[in-house]
RODO-2510 file (C-alpha; in nm, 4 decimals, decimal comma):
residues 517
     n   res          X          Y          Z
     1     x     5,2399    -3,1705     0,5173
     2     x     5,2088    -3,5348     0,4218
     3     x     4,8448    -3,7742     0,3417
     4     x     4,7137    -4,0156     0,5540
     5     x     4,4419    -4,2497     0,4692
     6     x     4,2203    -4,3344     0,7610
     7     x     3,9333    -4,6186     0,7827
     8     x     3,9598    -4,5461     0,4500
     9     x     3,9417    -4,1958     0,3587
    10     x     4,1859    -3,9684     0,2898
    11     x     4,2604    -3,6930     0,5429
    12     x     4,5236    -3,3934     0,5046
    13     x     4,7587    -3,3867     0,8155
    14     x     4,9553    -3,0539     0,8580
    15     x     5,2249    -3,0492     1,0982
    16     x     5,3183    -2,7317     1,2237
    17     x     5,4721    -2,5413     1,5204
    18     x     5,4448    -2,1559     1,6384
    19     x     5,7071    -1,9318     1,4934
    20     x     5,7653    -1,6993     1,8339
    21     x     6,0619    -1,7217     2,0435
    22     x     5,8663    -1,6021     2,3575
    23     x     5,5555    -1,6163     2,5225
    24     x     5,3549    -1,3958     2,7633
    25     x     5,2691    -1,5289     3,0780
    26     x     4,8437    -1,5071     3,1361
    27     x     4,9142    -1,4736     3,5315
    28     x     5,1822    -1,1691     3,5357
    29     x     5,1831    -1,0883     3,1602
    30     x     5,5493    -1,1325     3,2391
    31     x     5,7566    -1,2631     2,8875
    32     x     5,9749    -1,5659     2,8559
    33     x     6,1583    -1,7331     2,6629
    34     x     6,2723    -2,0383     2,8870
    35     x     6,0977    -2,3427     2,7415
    36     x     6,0090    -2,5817     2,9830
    37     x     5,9263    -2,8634     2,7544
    38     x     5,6963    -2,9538     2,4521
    39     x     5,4229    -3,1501     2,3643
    40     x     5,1558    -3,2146     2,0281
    41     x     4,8104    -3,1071     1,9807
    42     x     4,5939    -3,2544     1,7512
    43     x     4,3127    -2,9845     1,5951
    44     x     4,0593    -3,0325     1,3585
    45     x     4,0623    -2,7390     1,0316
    46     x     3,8375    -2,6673     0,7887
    47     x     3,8672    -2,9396     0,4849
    48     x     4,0680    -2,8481     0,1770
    49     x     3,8588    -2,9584    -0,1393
    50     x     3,6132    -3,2062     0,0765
    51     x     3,8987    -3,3754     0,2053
    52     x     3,9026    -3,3384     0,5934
    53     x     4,2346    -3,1481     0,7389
    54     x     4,4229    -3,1914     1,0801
    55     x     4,6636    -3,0066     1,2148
    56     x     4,9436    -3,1784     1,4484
    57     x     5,0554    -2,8271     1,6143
    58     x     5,3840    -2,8751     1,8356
    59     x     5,3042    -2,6589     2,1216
    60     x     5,5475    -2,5411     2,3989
    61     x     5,5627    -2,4711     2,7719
    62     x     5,7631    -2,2406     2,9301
    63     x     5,8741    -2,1115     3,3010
    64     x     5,7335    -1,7887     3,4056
    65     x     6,0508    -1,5734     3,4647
    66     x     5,8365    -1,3800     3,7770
    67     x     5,9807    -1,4708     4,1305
    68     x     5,6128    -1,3421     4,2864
    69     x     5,4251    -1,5199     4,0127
    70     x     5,1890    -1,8081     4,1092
    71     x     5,2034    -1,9835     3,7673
    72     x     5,5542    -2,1501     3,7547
    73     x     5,4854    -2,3125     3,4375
    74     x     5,2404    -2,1923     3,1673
    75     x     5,1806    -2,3265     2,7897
    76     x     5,1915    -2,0546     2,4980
    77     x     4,8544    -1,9180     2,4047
    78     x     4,7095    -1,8662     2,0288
    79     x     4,3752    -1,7185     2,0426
    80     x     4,3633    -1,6641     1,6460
    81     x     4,3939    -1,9959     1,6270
    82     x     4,2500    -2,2460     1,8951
    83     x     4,1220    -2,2029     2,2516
    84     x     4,2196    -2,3636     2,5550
    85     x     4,1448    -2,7506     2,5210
    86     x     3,9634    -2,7120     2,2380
    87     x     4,0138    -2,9738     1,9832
    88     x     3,8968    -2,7356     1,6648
    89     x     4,0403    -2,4523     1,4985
    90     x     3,9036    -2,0985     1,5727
    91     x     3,7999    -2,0702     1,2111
    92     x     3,6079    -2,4156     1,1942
    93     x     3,4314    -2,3399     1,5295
    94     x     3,2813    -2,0576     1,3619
    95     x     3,2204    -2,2441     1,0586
    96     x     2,9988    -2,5110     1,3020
    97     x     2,8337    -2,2434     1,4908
    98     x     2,6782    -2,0636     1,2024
    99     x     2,6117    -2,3733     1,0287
   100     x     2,4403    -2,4549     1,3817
   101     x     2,2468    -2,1044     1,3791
   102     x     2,1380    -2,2208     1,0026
   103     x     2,0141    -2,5236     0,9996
   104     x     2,0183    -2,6467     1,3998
   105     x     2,1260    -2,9648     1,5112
   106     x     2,0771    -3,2620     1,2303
   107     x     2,0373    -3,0459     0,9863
   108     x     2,3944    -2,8692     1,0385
   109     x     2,5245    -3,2610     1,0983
   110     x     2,4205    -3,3621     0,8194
   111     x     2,5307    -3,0573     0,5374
   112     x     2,8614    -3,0222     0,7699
   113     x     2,8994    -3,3951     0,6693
   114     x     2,8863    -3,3345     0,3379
   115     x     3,1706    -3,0383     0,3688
   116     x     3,3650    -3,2794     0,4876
   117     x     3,3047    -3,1548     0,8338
   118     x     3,2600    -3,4332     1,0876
   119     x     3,0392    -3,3526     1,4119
   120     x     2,7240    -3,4702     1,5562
   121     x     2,3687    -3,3026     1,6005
   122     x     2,4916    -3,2946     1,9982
   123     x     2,8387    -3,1272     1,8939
   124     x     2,6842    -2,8876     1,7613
   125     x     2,4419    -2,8012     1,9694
   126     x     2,6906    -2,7939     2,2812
   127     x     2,9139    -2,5385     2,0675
   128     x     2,6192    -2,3043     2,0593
   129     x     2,5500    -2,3235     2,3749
   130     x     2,9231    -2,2670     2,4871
   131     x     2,9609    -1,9535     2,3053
   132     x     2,6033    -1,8195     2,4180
   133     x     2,6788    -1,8630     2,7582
   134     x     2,9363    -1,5879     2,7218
   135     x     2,7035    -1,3357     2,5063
   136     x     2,6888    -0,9367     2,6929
   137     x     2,3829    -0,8185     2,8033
   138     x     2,3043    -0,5189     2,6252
   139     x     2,0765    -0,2797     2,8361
   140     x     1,8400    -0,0910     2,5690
   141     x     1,7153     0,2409     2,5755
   142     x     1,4175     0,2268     2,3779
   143     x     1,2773    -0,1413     2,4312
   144     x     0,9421    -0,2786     2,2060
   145     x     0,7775    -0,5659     2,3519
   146     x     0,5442    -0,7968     2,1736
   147     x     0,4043    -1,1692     2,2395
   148     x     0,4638    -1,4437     1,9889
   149     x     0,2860    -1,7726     1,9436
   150     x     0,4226    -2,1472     2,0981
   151     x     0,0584    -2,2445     1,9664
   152     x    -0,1668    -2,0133     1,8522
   153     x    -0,4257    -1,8972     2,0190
   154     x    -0,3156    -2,1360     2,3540
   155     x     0,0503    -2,0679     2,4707
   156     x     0,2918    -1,7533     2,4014
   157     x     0,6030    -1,6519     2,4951
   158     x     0,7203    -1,2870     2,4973
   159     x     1,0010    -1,1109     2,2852
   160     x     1,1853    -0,7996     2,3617
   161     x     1,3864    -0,5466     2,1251
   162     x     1,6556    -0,2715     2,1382
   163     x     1,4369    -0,0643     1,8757
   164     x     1,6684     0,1956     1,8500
   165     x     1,9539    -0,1095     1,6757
   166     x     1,6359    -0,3184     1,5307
   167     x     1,7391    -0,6189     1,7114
   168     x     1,5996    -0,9024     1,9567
   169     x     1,7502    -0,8776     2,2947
   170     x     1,5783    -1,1431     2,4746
   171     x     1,2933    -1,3879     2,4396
   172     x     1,0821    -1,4919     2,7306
   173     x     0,9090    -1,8643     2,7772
   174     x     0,5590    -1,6889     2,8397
   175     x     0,3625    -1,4072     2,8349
   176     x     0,2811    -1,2452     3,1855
   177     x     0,3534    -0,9620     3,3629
   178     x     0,5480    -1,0924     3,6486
   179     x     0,8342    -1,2460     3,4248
   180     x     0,8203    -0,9499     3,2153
   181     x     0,8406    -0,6548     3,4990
   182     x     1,1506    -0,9380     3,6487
   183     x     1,3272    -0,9060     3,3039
   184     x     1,2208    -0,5014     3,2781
   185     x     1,4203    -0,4706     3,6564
   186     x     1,7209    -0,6056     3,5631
   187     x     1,7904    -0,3555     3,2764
   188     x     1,7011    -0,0042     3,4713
   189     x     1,8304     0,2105     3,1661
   190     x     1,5202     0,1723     2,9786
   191     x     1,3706     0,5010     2,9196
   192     x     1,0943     0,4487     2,6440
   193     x     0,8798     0,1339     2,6007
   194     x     0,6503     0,1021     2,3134
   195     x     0,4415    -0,1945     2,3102
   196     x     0,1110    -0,2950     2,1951
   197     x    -0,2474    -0,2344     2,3874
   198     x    -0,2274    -0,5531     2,5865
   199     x    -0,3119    -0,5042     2,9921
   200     x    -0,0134    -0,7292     3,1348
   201     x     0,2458    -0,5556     2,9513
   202     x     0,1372    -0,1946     3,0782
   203     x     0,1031    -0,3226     3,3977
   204     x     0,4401    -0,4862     3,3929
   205     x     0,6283    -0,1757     3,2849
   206     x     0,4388     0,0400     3,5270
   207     x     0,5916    -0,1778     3,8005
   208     x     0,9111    -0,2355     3,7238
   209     x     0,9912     0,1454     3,5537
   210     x     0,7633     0,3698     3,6945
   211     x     0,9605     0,6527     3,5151
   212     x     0,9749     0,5064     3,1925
   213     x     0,7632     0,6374     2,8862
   214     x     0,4882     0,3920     2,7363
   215     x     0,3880     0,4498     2,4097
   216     x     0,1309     0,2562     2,2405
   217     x     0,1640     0,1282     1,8925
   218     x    -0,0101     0,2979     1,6576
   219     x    -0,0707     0,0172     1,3940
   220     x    -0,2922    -0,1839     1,7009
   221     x    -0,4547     0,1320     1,8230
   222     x    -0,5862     0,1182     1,4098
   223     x    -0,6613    -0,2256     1,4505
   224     x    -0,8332    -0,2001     1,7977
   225     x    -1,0924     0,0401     1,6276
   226     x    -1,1196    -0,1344     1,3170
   227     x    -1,2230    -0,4397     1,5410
   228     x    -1,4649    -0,1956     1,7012
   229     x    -1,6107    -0,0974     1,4342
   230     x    -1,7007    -0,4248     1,2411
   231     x    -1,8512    -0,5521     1,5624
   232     x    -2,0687    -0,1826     1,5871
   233     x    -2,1555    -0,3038     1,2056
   234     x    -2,2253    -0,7002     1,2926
   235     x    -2,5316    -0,5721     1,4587
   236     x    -2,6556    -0,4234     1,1233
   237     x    -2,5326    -0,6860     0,8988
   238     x    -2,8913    -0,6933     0,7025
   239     x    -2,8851    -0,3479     0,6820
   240     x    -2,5291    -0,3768     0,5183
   241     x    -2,6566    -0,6637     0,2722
   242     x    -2,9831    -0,4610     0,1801
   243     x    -2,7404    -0,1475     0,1297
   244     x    -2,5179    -0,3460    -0,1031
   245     x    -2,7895    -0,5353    -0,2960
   246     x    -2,9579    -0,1620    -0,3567
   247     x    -2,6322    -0,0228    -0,5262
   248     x    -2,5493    -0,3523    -0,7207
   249     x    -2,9501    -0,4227    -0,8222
   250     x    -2,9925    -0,3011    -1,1451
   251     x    -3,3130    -0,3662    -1,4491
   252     x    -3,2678    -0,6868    -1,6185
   253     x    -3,3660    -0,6309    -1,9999
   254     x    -3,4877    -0,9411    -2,1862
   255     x    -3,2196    -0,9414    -2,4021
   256     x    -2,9408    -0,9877    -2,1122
   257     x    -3,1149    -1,3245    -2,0755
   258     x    -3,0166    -1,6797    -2,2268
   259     x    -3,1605    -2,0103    -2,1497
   260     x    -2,9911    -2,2408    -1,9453
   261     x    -3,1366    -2,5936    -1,8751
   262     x    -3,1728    -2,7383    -1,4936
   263     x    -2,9468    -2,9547    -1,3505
   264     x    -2,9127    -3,1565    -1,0593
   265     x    -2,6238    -3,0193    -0,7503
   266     x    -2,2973    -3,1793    -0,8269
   267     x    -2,1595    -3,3795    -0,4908
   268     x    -1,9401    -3,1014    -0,4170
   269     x    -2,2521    -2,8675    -0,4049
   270     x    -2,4979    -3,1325    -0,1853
   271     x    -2,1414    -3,1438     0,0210
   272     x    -2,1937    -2,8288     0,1100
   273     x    -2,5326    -2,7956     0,1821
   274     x    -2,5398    -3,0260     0,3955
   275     x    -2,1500    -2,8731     0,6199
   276     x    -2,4147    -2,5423     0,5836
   277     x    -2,7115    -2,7409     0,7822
   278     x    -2,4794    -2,8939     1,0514
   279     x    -2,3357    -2,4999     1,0752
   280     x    -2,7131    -2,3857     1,1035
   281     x    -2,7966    -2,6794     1,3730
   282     x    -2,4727    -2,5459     1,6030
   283     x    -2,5840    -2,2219     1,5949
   284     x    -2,9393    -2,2565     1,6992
   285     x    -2,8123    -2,4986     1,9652
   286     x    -2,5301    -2,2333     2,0888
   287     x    -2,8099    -1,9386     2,0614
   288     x    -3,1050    -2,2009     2,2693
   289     x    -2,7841    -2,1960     2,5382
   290     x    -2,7345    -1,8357     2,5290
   291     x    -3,0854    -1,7919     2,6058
   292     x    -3,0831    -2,0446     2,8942
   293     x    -2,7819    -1,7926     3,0685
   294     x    -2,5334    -2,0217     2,9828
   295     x    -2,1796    -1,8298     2,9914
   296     x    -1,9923    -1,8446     2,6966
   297     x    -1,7282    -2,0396     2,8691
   298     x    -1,9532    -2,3095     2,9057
   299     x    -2,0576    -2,3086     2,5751
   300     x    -1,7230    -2,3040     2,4441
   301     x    -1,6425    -2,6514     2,6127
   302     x    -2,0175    -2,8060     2,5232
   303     x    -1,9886    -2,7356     2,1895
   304     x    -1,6188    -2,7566     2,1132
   305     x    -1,6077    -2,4195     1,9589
   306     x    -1,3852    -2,1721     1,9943
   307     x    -1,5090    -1,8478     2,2859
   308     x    -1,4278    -1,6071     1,9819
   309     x    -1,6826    -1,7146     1,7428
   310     x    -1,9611    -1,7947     2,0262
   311     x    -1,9449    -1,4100     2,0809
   312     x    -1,9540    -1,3219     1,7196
   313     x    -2,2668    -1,5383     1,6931
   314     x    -2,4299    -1,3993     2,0088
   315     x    -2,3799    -1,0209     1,8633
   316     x    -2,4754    -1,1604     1,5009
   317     x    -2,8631    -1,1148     1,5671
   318     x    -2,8878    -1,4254     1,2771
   319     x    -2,7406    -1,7052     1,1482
   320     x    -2,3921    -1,5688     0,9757
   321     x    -2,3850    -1,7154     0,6418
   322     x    -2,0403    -1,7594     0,4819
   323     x    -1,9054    -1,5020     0,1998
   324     x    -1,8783    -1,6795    -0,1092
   325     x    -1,5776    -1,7119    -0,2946
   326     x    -1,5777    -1,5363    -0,6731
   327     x    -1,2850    -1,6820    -0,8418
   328     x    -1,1708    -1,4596    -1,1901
   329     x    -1,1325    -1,6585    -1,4639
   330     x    -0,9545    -1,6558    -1,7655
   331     x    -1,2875    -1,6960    -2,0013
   332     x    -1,4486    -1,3562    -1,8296
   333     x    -1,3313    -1,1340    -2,1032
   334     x    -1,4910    -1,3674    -2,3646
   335     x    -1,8162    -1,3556    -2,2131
   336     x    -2,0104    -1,1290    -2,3897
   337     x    -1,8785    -1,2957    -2,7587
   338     x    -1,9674    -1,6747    -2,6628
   339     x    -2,3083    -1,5612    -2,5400
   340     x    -2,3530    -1,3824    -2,8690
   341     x    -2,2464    -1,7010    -3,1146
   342     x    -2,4486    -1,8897    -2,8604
   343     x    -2,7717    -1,7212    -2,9390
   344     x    -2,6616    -1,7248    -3,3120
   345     x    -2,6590    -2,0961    -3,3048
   346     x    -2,2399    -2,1797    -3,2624
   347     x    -2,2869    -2,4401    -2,9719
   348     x    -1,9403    -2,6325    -3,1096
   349     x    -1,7110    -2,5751    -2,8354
   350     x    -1,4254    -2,6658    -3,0548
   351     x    -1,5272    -2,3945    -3,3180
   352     x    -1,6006    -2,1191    -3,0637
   353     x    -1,2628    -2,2221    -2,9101
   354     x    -1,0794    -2,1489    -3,2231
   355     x    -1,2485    -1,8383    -3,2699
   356     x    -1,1322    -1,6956    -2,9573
   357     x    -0,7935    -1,8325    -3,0115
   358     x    -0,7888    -1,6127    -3,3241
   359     x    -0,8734    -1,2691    -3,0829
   360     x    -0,6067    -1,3928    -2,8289
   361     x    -0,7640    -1,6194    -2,6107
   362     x    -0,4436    -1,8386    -2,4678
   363     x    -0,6724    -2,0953    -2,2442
   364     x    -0,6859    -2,4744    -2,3727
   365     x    -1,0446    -2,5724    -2,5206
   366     x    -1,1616    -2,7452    -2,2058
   367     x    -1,1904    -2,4021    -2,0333
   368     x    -1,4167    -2,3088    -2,3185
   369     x    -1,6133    -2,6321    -2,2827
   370     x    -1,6033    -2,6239    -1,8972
   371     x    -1,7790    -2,2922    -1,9222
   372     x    -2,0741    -2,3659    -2,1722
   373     x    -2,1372    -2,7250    -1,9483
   374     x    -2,1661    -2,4792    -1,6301
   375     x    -2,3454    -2,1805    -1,8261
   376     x    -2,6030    -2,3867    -2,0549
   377     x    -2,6190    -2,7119    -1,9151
   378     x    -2,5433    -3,0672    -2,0511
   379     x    -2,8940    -3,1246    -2,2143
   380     x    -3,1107    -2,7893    -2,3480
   381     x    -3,4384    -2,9852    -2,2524
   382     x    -3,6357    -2,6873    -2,0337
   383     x    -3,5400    -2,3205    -1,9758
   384     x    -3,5311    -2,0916    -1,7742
   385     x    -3,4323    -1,6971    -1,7800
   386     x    -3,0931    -1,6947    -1,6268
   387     x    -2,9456    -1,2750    -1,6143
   388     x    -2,5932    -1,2422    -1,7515
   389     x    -2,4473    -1,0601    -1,5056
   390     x    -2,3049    -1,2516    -1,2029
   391     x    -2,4781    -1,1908    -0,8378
   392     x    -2,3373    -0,8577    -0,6121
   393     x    -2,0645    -0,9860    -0,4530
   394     x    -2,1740    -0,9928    -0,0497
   395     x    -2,0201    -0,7111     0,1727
   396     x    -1,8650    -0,8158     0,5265
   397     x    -1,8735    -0,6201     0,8188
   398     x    -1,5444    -0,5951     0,8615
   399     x    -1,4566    -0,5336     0,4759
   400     x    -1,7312    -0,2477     0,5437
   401     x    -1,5244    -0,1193     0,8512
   402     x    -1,2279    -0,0777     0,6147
   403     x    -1,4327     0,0876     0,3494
   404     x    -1,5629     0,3665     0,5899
   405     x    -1,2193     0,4071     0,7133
   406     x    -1,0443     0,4445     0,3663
   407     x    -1,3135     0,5249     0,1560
   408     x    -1,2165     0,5048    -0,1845
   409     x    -1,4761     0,6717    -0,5232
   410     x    -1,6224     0,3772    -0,5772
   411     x    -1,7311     0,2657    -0,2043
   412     x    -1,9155     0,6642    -0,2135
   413     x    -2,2321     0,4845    -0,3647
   414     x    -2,2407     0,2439    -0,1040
   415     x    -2,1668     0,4151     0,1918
   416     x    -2,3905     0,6604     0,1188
   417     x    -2,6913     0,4390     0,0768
   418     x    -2,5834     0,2627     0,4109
   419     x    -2,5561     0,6756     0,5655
   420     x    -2,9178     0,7147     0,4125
   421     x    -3,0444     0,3578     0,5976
   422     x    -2,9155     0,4051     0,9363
   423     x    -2,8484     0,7285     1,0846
   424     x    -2,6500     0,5638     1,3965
   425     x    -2,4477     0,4218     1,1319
   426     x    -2,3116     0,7516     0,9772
   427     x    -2,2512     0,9063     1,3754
   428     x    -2,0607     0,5973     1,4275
   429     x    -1,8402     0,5909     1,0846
   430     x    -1,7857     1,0609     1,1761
   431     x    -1,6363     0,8959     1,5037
   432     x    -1,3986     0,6501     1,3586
   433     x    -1,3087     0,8456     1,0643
   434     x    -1,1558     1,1025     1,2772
   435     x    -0,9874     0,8829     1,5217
   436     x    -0,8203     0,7253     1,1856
   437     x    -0,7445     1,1262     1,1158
   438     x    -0,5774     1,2215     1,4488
   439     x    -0,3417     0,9184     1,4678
   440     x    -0,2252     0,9451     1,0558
   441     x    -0,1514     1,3002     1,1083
   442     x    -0,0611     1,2728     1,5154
   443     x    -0,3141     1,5444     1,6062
   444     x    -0,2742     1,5388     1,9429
   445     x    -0,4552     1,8491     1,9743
   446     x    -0,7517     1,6841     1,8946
   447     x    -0,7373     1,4021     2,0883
   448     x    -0,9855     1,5538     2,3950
   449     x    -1,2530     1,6533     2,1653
   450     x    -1,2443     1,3090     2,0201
   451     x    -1,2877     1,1466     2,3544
   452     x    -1,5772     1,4032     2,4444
   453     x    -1,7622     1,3451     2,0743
   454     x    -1,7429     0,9325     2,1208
   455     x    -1,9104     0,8880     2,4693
   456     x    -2,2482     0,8973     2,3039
   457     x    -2,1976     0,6751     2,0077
   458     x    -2,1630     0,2649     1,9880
   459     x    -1,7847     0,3490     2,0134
   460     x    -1,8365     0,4427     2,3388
   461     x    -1,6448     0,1192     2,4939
   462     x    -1,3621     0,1392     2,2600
   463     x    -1,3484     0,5409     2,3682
   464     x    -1,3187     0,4176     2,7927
   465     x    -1,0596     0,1835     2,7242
   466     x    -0,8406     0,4154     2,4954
   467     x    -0,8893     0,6845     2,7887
   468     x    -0,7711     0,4519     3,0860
   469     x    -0,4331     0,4133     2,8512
   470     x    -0,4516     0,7947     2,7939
   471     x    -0,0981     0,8417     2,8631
   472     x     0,0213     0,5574     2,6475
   473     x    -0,2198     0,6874     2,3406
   474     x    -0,0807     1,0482     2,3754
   475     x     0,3009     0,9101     2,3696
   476     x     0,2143     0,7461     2,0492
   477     x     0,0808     1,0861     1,9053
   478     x     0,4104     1,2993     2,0036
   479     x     0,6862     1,0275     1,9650
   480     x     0,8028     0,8379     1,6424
   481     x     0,8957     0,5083     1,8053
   482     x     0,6388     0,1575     1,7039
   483     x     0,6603    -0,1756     1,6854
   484     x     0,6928    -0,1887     1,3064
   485     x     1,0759    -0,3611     1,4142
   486     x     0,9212    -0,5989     1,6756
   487     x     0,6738    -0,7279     1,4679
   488     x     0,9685    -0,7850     1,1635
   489     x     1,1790    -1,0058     1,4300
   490     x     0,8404    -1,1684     1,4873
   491     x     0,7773    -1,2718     1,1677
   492     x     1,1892    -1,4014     1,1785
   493     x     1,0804    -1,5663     1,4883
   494     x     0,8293    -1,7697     1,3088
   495     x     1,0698    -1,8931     1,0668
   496     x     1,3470    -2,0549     1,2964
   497     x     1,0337    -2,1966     1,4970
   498     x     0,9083    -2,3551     1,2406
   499     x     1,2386    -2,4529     1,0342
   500     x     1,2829    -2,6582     1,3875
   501     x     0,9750    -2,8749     1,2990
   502     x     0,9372    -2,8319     1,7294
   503     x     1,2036    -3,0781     1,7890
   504     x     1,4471    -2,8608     1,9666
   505     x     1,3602    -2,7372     2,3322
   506     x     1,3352    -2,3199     2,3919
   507     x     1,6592    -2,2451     2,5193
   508     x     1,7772    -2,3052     2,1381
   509     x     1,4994    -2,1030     1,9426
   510     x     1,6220    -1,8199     2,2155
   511     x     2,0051    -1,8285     2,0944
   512     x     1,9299    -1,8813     1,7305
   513     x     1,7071    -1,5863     1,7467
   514     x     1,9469    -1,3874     1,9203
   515     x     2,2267    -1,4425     1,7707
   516     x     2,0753    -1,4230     1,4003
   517     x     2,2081    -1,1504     1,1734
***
């Protein structure tokens, strides 16, 4: 072993020579020991404390001793060490590659650099691709498939597992059925697919593995009819708010008042009334359309907004205003002891901020001052009653949907007024409520009587589709597979796509997905 400085850098060079006598012939497999001649190759190690190491091997060749042999002259293999032509150890290759799988191209260049590694974005890349090209094809069993996002909401691609290891088999460029059922042919040992509630990927299993069980997941059949159900309830959305204002309405006394003086909006609040006005204008101008017979398409592409929310304002039967936001704050617990100093005369912010400070109040004294400037004003020069308690907080269909579904003791108030105010309602939430039961427990036995008891209620559509993927739904009740794994590799997926800042083309997203541990 002896040091070299190169361009200026030092570099460990190791020479060193294989210690066997023979060599097996990769033609024959005959042995020999004849050398025909030797010659130096020059290989490229992992570096020894950040100093970069090569290796001067002294290779040999040797004469095949087989009379019938083709190969007349062969060179000694070491396959723990370095592959044929290869110009880097074994050991550093797979250094690169998982520094590749890491990072991807620049990135890895640019860490490996400082290892003491040198090799380009390209190298890298090209080593990735050389050992992917040689990865088996594993034919599943048990295969989840699931769609994942290029761009939300415009392009996806489609990913397939082995569920039965928890790991990605193959990713597909896009989501239809034709390259799906062409992926589906080409591994005929699948016996079970589970997969979520979307058309093309029934269709494309039905085609290509007619035999093949299709089970539906269970965690979208859920979601599918809590969907349902919060658009049922976006018909009745007054009747929700009146329901919720009756159970949080309660008699203001005259001593749970204070004065507060008037104030002009701040610029954040004019802000907002007037992004609330242009919201208002859209929607009338979408509804006039709707009217008019205009398709939803169309309106979609006049008024730049999205086909999703032109159907949620065509079933909203009003203008949807926003939920508001109730943000907790640190002060809350203090409430009821500055509004009592207040009305005994304290209006020093400093004092009543020492005062709490002494009951364990940890927040600095602008919180404290913050609060009274919101709560009383900046001038007491006219006032109004103001009640202490803060507005009920507004109730969303869909937060409804959920409530109905896992009722908990203190949503019993307010689903029973909403019972009490619409009849349809409480048919609709006995329908959904025992779909929720049959999948949890997997009654299966239950499942026709369900299908029978929903055809008269607004659940009706939701009950048609579920019954044209009968076979599918009744899989999902008898067998324990889902797509709990798909959706994990998913959510992997999501990283490496977006660690590659969409820089890198598909082919490597595919291998570092499917080669990640």
């Amino acid at each position: 072993m002896k040091e070299l400085r190169v361009e200026g850098r030092s570099r460990l060079v190791m020479v060193l020579r294989p210690a066997g006598e023979e060599s097996c012939c990769p033609i024959c497999g005959r042995r020999s020991r004849r050398v025909h001649s030797r010659y130096r190759r020059r290989l490229s190690d992992l570096p020894w404390e950040g100093i970069p190491v090569r290796i001067e091997l002294g290779v040999r060749r040797f004469f095949c001793s087989g009379d019938d042999c083709g190969q007349k002259i062969f060179t000694e293999h070491l396959p723990n060490t370095v592959q044929r032509y290869s110009r880097r150890t074994c050991r550093l290759a797979d250094a690169l590659n998982q520094i590749t799988l890491a990072l991807g191209g620049s990135a890895g260049a640019r860490l490996a650099e400082q290892l003491g590694i040198m090799a380009s974005g390209s190298t890298l890349l090209r080593g990735l691709r050389r050992k992917a090209g040689v990865m088996p094809q594993a034919s599943p069993r048990v295969v989840g498939i699931d769609d994942w996002a290029w761009r939300k909401g415009q392009r996806y691609g489609t990913i397939l597992c082995d569920l039965e290891k928890g790991k990605v088999i193959d990713l597909l460029p896009d989501r239809s059925a034709e390259s799906t059922a062409n992926w589906l042919r080409e591994h005929p040992g699948i016996e079970i697919v589970s997969r979520d509630r979307a058309s093309l990927y029934a269709e494309a299993a039905a085609k290509a593995l007619p035999r093949a069980v299709q089970i539906a997941d269970r965690w979208h059949l859920l979601r599918n009819l809590s969907d349902a159900l919060a658009n049922v309830l976006a018909l009745h959305h007054r009747l929700i708010a009146e329901a919720a204002r009756a159970i949080s309405s309660a008699p203001i006394s005259a001593e749970s008042t204070i004065n507060v003086a008037p104030r002009n909006p701040t610029r954040a609040e004019t802000a907002k009334l007037g992004r609330r006005d242009r919201r208002l204008a859209r929607y009338e101008s979408v509804i006039e359309q709707v009217r008019n017979g205009t398709s939803q398409a169309a309106i979609s592409r006049l008024f730049k907004v999205d086909r999703r929310t032109v159907r949620r304002w065509t079933r909203a039967g009003g203008f949807p205003e926003r939920k508001p936001v109730f943000r907790s704050s640190s002060i809350e617990p203090y409430r009821e002891f500055l509004d009592r100093r207040w009305q005994e005369g304290c209006h020093n912010a400093s004092q009543l901020w020492r005062e709490m400070r002494s009951q364990g109040f940890t927040g600095m004294s602008s919180i404290v001052r913050n609060w009274i400037r919101r709560r009383h004003g900046p001038k007491a020069l006219r006032y109004i009653a103001l009640p202490l308690s803060p507005p009920p907080a507004r109730v969303s269909p869909r937060h409804t949907a959920w409530q109905i579904l896992k009722p908990s003791e203190s949503d019993q108030p307010y689903l029973a007024e909403l019972y009490r105010r619409s009849p349809e309602i409480a048919a609709t939430a006995d329908v959904a409520q025992e779909f929720f039961r049959i999948v949890k427990q997997r009654d299966i036995a239950a499942w026709s009587k369900w299908c029978d008891s929903a055809k008269g209620t607004p659940l009706a559509s939701f009950a048609k589709h579920l019954c044209r993927d009968e076979a599918a739904v009744r899989a999902a009740l008898t067998h324990s597979w889902s797509n709990g794994p798909v959706e994990g590799n998913v959510h992997r997926l999501k990283l490496i796509k977006r660690s590659m800042y969409g820089r890198a083309s598909f082919d490597l997203l595919r291998l570092r997905v499917l080669t990640a541990a």
